[in-house]
RODO-2510 file (C-alpha; in nm, 4 decimals, decimal comma):
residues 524
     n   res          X          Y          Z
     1     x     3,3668    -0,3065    -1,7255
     2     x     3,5170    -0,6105    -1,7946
     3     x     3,5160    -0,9026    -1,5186
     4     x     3,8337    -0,9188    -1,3568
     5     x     3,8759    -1,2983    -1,2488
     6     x     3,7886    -1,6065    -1,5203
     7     x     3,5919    -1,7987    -1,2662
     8     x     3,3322    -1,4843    -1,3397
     9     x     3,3358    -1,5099    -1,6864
    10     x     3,2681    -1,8773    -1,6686
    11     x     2,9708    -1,8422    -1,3457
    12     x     2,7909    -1,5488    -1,5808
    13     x     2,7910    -1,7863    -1,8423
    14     x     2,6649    -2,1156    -1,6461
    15     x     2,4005    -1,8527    -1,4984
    16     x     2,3155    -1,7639    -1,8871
    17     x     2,2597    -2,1137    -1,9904
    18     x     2,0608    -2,2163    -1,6769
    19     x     1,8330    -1,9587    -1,7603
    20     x     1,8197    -2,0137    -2,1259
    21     x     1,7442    -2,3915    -2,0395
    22     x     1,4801    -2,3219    -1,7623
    23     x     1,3227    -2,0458    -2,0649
    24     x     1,3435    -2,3797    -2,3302
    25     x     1,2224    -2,5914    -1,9936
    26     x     0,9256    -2,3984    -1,9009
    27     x     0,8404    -2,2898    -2,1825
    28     x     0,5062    -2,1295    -2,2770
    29     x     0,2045    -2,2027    -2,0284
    30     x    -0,1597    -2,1194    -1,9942
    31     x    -0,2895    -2,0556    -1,6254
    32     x    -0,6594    -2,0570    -1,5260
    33     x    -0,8243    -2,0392    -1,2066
    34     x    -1,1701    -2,1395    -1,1149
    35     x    -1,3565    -2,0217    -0,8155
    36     x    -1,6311    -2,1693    -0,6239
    37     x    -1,7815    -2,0852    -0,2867
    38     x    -1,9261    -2,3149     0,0647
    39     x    -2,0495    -1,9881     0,2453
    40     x    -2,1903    -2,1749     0,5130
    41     x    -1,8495    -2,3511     0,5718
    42     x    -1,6239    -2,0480     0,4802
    43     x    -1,4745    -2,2257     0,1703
    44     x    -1,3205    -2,1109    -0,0934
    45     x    -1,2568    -2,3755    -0,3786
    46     x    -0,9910    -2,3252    -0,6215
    47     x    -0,9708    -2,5223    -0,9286
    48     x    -0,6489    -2,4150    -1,1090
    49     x    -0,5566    -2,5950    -1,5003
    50     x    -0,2169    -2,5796    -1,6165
    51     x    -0,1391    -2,6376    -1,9916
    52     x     0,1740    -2,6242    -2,1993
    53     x     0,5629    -2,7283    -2,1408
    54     x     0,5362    -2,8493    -1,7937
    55     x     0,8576    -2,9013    -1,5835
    56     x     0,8988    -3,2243    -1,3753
    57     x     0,8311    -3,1850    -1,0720
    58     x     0,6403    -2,8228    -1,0220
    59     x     0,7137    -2,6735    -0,6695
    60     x     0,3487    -2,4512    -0,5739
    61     x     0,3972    -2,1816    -0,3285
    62     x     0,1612    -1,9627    -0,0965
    63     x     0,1983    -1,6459    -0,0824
    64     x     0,3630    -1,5442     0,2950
    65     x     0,2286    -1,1838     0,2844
    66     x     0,0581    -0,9377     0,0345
    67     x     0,1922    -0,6262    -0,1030
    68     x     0,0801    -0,2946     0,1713
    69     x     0,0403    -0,4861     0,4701
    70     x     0,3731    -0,5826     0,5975
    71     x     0,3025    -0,8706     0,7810
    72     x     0,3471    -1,1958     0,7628
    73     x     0,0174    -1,3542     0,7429
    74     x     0,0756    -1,7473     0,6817
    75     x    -0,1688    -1,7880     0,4380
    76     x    -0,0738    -2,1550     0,3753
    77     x    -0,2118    -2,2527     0,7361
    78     x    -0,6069    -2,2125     0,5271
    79     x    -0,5053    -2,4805     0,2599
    80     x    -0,6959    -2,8047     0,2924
    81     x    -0,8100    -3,0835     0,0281
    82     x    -0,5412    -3,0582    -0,2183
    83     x    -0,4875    -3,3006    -0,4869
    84     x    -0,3485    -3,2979    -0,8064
    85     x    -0,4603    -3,4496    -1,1632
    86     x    -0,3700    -3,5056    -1,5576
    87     x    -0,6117    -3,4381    -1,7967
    88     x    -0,7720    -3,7697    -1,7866
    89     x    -0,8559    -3,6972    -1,4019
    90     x    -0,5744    -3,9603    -1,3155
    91     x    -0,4329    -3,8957    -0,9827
    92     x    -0,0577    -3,7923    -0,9671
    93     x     0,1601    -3,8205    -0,7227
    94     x     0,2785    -3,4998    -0,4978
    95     x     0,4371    -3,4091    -0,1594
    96     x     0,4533    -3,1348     0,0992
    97     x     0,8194    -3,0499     0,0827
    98     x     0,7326    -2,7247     0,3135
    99     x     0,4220    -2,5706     0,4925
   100     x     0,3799    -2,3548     0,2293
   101     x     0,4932    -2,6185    -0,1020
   102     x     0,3459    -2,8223    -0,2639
   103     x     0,5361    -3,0425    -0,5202
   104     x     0,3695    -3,1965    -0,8098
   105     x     0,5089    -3,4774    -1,0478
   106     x     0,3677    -3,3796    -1,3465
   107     x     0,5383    -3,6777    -1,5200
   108     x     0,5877    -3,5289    -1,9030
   109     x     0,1986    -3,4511    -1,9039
   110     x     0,0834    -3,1371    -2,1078
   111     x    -0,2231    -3,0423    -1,8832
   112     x    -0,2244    -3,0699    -1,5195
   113     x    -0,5426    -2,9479    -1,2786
   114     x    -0,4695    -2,8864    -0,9236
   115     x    -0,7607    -2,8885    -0,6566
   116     x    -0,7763    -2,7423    -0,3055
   117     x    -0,9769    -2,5596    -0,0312
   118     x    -0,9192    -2,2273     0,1711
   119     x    -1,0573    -2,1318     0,4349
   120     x    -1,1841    -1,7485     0,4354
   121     x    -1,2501    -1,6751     0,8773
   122     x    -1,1110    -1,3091     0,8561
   123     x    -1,3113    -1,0149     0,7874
   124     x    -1,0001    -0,7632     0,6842
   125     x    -0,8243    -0,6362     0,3948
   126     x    -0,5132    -0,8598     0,3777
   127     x    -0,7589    -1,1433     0,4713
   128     x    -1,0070    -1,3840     0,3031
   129     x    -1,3635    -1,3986     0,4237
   130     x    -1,7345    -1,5002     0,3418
   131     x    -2,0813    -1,5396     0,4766
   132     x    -2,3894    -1,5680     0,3553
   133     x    -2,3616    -1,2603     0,1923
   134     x    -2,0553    -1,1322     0,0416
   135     x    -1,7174    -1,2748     0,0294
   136     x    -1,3927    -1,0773    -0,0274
   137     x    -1,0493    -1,2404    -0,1202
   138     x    -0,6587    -1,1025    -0,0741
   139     x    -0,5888    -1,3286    -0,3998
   140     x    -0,1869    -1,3778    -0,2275
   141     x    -0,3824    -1,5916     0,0088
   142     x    -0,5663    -1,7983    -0,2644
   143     x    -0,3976    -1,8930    -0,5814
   144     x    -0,0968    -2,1090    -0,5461
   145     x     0,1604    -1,9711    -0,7825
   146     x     0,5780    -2,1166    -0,9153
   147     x     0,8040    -1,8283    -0,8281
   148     x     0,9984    -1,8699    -1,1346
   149     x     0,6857    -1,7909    -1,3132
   150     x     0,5928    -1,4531    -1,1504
   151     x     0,4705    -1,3038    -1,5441
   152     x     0,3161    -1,5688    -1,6198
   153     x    -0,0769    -1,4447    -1,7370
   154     x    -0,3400    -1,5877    -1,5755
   155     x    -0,7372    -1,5975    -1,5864
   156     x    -0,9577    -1,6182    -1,3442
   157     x    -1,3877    -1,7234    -1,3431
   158     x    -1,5609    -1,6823    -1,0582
   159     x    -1,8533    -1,9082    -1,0093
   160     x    -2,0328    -1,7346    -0,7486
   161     x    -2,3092    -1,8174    -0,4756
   162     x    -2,6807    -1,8119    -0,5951
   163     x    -2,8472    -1,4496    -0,5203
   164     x    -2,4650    -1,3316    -0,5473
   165     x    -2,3923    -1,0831    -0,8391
   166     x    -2,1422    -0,8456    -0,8624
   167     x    -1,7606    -0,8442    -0,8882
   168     x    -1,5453    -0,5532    -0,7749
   169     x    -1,1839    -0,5896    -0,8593
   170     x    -0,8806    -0,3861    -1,0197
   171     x    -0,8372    -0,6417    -1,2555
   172     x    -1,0060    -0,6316    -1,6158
   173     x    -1,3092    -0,9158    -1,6894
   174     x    -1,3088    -1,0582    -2,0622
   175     x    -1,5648    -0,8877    -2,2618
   176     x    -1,7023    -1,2112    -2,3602
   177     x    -1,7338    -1,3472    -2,0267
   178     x    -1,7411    -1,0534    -1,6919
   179     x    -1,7229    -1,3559    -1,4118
   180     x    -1,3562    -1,4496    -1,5916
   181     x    -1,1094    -1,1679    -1,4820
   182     x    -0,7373    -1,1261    -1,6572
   183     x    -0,3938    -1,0558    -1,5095
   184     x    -0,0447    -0,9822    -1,6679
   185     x     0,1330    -1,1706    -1,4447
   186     x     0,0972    -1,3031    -1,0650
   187     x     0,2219    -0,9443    -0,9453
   188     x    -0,1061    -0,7681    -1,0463
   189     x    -0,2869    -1,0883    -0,9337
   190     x    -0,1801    -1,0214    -0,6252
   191     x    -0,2482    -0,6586    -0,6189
   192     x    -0,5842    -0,6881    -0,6910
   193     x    -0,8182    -0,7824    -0,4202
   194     x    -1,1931    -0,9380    -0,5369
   195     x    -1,5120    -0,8360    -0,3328
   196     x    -1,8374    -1,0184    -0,4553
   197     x    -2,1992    -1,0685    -0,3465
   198     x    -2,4769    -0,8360    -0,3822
   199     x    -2,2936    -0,5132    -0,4007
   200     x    -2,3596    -0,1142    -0,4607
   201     x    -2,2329     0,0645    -0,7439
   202     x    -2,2242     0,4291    -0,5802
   203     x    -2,2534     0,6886    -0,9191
   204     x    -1,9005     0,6960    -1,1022
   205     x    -1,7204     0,9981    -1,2186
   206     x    -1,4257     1,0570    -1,4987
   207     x    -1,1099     1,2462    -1,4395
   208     x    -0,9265     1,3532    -1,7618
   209     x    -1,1541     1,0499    -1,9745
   210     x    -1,0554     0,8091    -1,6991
   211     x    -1,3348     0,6386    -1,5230
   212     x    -1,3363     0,6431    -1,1348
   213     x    -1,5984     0,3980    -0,8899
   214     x    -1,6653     0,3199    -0,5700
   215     x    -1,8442     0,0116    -0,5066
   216     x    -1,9154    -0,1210    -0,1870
   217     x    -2,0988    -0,4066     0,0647
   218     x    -2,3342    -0,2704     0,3078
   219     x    -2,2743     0,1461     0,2370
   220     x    -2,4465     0,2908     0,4905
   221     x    -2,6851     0,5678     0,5151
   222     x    -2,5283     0,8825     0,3581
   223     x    -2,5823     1,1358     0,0919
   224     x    -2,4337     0,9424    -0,2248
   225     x    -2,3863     1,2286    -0,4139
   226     x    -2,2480     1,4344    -0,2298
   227     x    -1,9853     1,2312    -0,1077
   228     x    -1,9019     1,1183    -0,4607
   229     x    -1,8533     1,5252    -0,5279
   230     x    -1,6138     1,5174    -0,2715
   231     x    -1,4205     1,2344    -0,3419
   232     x    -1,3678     1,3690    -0,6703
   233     x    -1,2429     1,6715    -0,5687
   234     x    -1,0030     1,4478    -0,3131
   235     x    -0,8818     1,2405    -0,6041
   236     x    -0,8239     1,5680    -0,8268
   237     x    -0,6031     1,7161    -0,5308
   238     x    -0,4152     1,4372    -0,5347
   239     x    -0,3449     1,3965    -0,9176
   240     x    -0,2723     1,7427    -0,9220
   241     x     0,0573     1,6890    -0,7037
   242     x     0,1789     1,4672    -0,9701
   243     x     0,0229     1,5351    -1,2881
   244     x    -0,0645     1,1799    -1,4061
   245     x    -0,2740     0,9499    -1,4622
   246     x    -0,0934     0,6187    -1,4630
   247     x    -0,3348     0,3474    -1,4837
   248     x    -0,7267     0,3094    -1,6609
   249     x    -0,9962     0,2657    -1,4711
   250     x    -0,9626     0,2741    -1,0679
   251     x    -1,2141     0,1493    -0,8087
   252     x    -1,2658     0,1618    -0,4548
   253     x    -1,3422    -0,1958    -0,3071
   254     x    -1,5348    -0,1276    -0,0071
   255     x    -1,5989    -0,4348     0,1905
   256     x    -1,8233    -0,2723     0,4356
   257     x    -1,7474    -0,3096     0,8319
   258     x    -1,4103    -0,4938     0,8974
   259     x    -1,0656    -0,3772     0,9273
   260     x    -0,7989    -0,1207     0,7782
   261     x    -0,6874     0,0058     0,4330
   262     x    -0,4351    -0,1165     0,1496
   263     x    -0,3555     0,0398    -0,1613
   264     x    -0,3095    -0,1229    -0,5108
   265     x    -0,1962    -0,0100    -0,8353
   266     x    -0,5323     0,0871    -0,9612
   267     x    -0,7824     0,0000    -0,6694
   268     x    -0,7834     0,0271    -0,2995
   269     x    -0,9635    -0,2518    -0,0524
   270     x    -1,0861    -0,0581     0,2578
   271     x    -1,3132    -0,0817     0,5299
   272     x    -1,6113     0,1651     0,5274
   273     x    -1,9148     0,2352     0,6836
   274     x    -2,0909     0,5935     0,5226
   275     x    -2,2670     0,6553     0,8292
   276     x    -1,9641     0,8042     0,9735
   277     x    -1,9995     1,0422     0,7222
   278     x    -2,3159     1,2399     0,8868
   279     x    -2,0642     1,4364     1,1366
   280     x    -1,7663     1,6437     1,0547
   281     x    -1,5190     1,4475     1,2677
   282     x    -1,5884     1,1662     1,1353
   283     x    -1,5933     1,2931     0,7657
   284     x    -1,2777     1,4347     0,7956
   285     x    -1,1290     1,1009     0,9447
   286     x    -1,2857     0,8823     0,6408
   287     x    -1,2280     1,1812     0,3865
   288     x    -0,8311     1,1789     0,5111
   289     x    -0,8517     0,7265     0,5174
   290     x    -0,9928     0,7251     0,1911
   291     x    -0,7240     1,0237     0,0534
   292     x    -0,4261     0,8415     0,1929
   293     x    -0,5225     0,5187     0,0331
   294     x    -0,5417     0,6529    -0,2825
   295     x    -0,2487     0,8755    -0,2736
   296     x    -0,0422     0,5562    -0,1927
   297     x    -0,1340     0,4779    -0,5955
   298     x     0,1608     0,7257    -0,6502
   299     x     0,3722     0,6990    -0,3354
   300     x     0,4246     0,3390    -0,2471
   301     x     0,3131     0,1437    -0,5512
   302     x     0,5240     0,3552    -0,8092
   303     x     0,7092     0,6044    -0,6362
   304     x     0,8364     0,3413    -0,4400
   305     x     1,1473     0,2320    -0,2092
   306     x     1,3484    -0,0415    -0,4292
   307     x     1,3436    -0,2810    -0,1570
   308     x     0,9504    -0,3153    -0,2353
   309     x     0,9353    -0,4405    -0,5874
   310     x     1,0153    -0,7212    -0,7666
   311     x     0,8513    -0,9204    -0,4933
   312     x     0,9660    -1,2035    -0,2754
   313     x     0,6552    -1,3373    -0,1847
   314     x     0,7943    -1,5623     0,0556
   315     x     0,9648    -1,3597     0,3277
   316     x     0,9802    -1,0122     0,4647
   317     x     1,0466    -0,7439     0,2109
   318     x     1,2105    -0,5034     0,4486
   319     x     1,3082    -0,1806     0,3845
   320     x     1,4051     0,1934     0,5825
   321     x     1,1777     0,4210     0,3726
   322     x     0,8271     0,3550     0,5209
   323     x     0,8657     0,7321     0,6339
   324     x     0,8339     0,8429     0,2998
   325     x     0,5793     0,6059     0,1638
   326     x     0,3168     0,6032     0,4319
   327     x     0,4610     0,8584     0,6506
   328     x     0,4492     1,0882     0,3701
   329     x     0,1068     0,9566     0,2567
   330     x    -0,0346     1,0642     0,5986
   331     x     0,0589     1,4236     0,5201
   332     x    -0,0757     1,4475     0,1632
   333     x    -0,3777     1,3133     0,3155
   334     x    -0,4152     1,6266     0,5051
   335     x    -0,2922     1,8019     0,2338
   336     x    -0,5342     1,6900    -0,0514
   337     x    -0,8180     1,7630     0,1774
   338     x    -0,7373     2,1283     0,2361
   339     x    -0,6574     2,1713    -0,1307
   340     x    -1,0042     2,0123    -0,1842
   341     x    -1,1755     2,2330     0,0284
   342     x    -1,3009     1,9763     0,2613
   343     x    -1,0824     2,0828     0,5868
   344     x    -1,0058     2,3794     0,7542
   345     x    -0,6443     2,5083     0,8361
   346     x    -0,7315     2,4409     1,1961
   347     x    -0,8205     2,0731     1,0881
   348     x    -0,4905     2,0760     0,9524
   349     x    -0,3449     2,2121     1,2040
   350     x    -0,4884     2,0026     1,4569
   351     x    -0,4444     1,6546     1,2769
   352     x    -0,0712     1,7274     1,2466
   353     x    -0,0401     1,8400     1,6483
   354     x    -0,2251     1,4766     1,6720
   355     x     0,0710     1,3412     1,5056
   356     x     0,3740     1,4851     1,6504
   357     x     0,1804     1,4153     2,0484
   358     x     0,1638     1,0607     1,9257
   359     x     0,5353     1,0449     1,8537
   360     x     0,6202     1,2839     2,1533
   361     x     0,4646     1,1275     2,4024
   362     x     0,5980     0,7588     2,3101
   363     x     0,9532     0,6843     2,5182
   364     x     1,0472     0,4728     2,1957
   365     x     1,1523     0,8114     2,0550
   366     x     1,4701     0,7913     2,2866
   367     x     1,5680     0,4628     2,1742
   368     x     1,4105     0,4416     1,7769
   369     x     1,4770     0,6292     1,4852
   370     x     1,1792     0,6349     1,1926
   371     x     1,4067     0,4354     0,9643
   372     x     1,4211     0,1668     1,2257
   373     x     1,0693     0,1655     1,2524
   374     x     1,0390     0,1102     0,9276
   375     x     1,2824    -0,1730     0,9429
   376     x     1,1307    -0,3429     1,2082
   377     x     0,7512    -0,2979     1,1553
   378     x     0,7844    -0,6915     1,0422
   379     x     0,7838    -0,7893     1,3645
   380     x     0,7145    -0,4748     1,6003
   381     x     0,3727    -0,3916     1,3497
   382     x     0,2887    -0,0723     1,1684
   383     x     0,2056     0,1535     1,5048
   384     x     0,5075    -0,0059     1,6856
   385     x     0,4929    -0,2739     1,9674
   386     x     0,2363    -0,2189     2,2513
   387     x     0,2493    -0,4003     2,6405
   388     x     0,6068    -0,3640     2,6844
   389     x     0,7211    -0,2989     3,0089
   390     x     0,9189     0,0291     2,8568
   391     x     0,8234     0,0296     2,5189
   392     x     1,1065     0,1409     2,2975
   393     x     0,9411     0,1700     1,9594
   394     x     0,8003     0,4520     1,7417
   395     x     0,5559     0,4527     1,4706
   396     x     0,6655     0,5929     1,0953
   397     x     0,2491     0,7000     1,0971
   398     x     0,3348     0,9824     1,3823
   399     x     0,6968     1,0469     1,3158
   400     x     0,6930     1,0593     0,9511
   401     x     0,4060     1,2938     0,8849
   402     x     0,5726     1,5592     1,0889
   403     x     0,8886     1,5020     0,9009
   404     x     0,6406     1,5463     0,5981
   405     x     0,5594     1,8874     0,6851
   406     x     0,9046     2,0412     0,8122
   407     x     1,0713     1,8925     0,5091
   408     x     0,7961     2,0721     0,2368
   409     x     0,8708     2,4041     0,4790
   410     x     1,2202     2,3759     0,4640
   411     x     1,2058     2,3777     0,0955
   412     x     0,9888     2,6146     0,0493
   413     x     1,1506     2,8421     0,3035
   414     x     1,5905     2,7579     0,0531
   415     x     1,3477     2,8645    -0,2344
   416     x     1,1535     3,1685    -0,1469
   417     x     0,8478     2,9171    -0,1793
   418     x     0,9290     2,8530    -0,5683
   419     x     0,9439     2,5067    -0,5045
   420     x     0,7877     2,2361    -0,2575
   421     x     0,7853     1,8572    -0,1588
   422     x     0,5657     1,8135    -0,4186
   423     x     0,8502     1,8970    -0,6931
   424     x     1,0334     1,5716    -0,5208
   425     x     0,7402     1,3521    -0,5267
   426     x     0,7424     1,4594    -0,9094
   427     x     1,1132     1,4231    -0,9751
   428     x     1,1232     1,0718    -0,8526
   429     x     0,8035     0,9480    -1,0101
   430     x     0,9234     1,0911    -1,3659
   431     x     1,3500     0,9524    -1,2559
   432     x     1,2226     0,6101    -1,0819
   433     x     0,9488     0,4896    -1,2063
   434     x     0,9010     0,6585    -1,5341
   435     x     1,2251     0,6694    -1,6808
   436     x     1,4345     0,3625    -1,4337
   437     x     1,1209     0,1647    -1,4219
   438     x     1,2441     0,0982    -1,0383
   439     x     1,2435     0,1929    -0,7143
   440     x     1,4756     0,4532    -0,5546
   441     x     1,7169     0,4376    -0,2367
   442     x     1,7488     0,6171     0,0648
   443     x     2,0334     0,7998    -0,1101
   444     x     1,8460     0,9174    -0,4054
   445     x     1,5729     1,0148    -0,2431
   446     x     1,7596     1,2660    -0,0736
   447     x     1,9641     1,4116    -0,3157
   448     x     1,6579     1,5231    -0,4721
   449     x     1,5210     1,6568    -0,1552
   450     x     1,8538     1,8564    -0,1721
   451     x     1,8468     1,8802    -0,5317
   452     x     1,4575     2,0736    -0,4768
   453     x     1,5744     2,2783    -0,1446
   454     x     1,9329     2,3942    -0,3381
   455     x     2,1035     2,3490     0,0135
   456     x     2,2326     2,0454     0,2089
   457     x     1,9763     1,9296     0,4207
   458     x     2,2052     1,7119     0,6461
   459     x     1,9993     1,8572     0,9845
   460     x     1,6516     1,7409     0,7973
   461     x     1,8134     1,4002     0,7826
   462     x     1,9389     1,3500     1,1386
   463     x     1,5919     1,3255     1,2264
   464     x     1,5327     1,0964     0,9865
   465     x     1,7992     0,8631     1,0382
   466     x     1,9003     0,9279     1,4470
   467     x     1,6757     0,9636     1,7449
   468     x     1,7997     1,3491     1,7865
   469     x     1,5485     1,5900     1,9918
   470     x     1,3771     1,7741     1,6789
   471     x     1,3701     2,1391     1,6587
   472     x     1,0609     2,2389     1,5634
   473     x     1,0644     2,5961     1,6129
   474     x     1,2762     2,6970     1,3278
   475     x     1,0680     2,4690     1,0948
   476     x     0,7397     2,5466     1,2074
   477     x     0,8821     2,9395     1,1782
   478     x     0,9052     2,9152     0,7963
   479     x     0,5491     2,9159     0,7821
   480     x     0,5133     3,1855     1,1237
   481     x     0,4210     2,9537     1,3377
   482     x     0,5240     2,8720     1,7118
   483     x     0,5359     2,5502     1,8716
   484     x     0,5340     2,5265     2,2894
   485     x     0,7085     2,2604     2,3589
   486     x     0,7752     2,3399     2,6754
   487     x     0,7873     2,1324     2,9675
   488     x     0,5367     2,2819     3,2172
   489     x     0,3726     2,1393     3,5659
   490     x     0,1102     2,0302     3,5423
   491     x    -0,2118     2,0181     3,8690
   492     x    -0,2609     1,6491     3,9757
   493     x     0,0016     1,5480     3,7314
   494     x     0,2952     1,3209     3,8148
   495     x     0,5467     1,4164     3,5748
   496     x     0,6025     1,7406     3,3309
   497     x     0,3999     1,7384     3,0361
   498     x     0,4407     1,9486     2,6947
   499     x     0,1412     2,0461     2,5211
   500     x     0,3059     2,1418     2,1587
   501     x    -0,0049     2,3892     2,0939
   502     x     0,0588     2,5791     1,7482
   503     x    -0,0082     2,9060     1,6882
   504     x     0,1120     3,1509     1,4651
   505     x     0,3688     3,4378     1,4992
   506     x     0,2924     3,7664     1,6301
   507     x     0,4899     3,9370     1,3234
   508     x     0,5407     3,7199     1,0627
   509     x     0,7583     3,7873     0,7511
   510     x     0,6338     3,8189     0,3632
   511     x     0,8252     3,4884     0,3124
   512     x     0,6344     3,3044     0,6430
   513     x     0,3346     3,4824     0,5191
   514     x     0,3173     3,3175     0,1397
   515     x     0,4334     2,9613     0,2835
   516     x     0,1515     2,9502     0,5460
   517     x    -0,0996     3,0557     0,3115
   518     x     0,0810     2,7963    -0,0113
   519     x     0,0700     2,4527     0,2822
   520     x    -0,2092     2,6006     0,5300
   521     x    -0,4836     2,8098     0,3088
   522     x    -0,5068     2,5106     0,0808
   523     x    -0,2826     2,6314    -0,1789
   524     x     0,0457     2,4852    -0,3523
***
């Protein structure tokens, strides 16, 4: 459609030639990074060259947050020692326009070579850390980056400690050279976390030709092979929902005892300890920690809300879907295990109830829907604030795995259980990401809810999008099952309580029958 008012024709075109300019400015560049490492002081030094058409000035940025952890984590606060160089080692001259710029005047030079320090104090996924040991980096918080060159490739060598001698990354190593790692562009630099030090290589496994590893600091004592079995079979219940395989080669970065999960496009960074694999409660929660952070490969990092991608690296990236992509994450967590084989219905069952008494038993419910908790996890954090005097926040981890489960029954209950939440996980991973090559909206993520359940689902959606009192007990009836949600005395109790205990009908249909068995029996 043609632009209605002149003043647009002529601000396209000024926008056109500013960027054809900056493309002529800019030019093409070559980026590489060197690492080296003070253990005993927590330092990370960063030596990054520069070569090409350079600009005058360059304005460096930090990083504000990384991608899965939505946070901000002020990574600029760890930068010390910087100074900037030509190629002759000259200084030039350079300014802090911002706590997290740094402006360079490159003065017409062809190679610049920027030096600085971070400091690495936290031991946890979306943090930077070393000892004498190991070190792991959340490469947001390291390498200073322009935003205006976000595809710019990059390279990477790692000079690492003496007695240090392993690398476990996402990211590919030159075959000439495995200490110097390669990147696309800053995004996947970003998304790929670095572990390094003396680290185990547990025994890999293939799925469909594609190579799978887990490699890890400080393991624990388990049986290796047998949880590498399982893991497999986790990772093949998890494929199977969408039926691809979109990346190469995908490892599990496990940095040993420290904090949390985050997913990447082809790797995962998470804490782990394998001793909590020698009883069943605590297999089940690692098997279900290790699940969701690899389903979020699919649901987060490509079938994604379209607020989270392209990037700003700078502020929050806020959006209202965090229900789908980690509420819905927690539930095919539970679900890829009991397709696996590796939990029971009860287990399933039981982690759900843990779920929905979570959200039930939180007064936010009254006051917060799951799309404001979404919204507001900048600032209120993933589980929802904690120490108010009446705390009126929820957390999308309870609310939105419930939602998970009465939205797949609902379907499957409009279809006579012909089709399921996993045919919309499929449908927008082949419309968004394959096809688009984007994210989707709140909008278009339910009209293929609706579009998969051949009804309006406007009732589904009110608990989604209002704090309205949920009905379980037609939802939880699809698959014959009743909910007491009762409020009941309760002996040496203050207030009413509700238990929500599960069980299933006395009667149940042929329709409530095949649904229980397809979500429960670990079918599909």
């Amino acid at each position: 459609m043609a632009p209605k008012h002149p003043f647009i024709l002529f601000f396209t075109g000024l926008l056109l030639s500013i960027s054809f300019a900056f493309g002529q400015q800019g030019g093409k560049q070559q980026w590489h990074y060197t690492l080296s490492f003070d253990p005993a002081a927590k330092n990370v030094h960063v030596s990054l060259t520069l070569a090409g058409s350079l600009p005058d000035p360059l304005v460096f940025r930090m990083a504000a947050w990384t991608p899965g952890y939505y946070q901000l984590m002020n990574y600029a606060k760890n930068l010390s020692g910087f100074n900037a160089a030509d190629e002759r080692g000259a200084s030039l001259t350079w300014e802090q326009p911002g706590a997290d710029a740094w402006k360079v005047n490159t003065g017409g030079k062809k190679s610049i070579t920027l030096q600085y320090d971070i400091k690495a104090p936290r031991n946890f996924v979306a943090g930077n850390f070393l000892d004498a040991e190991h070190g792991f980096l959340s490469p947001a918080g390291i390498f200073l980056y322009l935003p205006e060159r976000i595809k710019q490739p990059v390279t990477v060598t790692i000079k690492q400690p003496e007695g240090w001698s392993d690398i476990a990354t996402g990211m590919d190593h030159l075959a000439a050279d495995p200490n110097t790692l390669t990147a696309p562009d800053f995004d996947i630099l970003f998304d790929s976390p670095i572990l390094l030090g003396k680290l185990e290589t547990l025994p890999g496994f293939r799925i469909k030709g594609i190579p799978h590893n887990f490699i890890a600091y400080k393991a624990g004592d388990f049986d290796r092979a047998q949880f590498m079995a399982d893991l497999r079979k986790i990772l093949e219940a998890g494929i199977a929902v969408i039926g691809d395989i979109p990346y190469k080669h995908y490892t599990f970065v496990a940095i040993g005892p420290g904090g949390g999960g985050i997913e990447h496009l082809n790797s995962a960074a998470i804490s782990f300890n394998g001793t909590g694999l020698n009883t069943p409660a605590g297999r089940l929660k690692l098997y279900s920690f290790l699940a969701h952070e690899y389903f979020h490969h699919y649901n987060v990092k490509r079938i994604r809300p379209i607020e989270l991608g392209p990037f700003d690296y700078q502020k929050e990236n806020r959006t209202e879907s965090l229900w789908v992509s980690e509420g819905l994450s927690v539930y095919y967590e539970y679900i890829m295990l009991r397709r696996a084989g590796l939990s029971t219905a009860d287990e399933f069952t039981n982690q759900l109830r843990t779920n929905l008494l979570a959200y039930e038993t939180k007064p936010g419910r009254l006051y917060q829907s799951v799309t404001q908790a979404s919204w507001e996890t900048w600032s209120d954090g993933p589980f929802g604030r904690t120490g108010d005097a009446v705390n009126k926040t929820i957390s999308y981890y309870d609310k939105g795995p419930v939602l998970g489960l009465m939205l797949d029954l609902k379907i499957r209950h409009e279809t006579n259980n012909k089709r399921s939440l996993d045919d919309v996980m499929r449908a927008v991973y082949q419309q968004y990401y394959r096809k688009l090559k984007r994210g989707f909206t709140p909008a278009e993520f339910r009209r293929q809810c609706e579009k998969a359940a051949g009804v309006p689902l406007t009732d589904f959606f009110e608990y989604v999008t209002t704090v309205k009192e949920i009905d379980y007990h037609t939802y939880f009836a699809y698959a014959g099952l009743a909910i007491d949600d009762a409020w009941k005395e309760q002996p040496a109790a203050a207030e009413k309580t509700r238990s929500f205990t599960i069980t299933p009908l006395l009667a149940p249909d042929a329709l409530q029958k095949a649904i229980y068995q397809s979500v429960f029996g670990g079918g599909n």
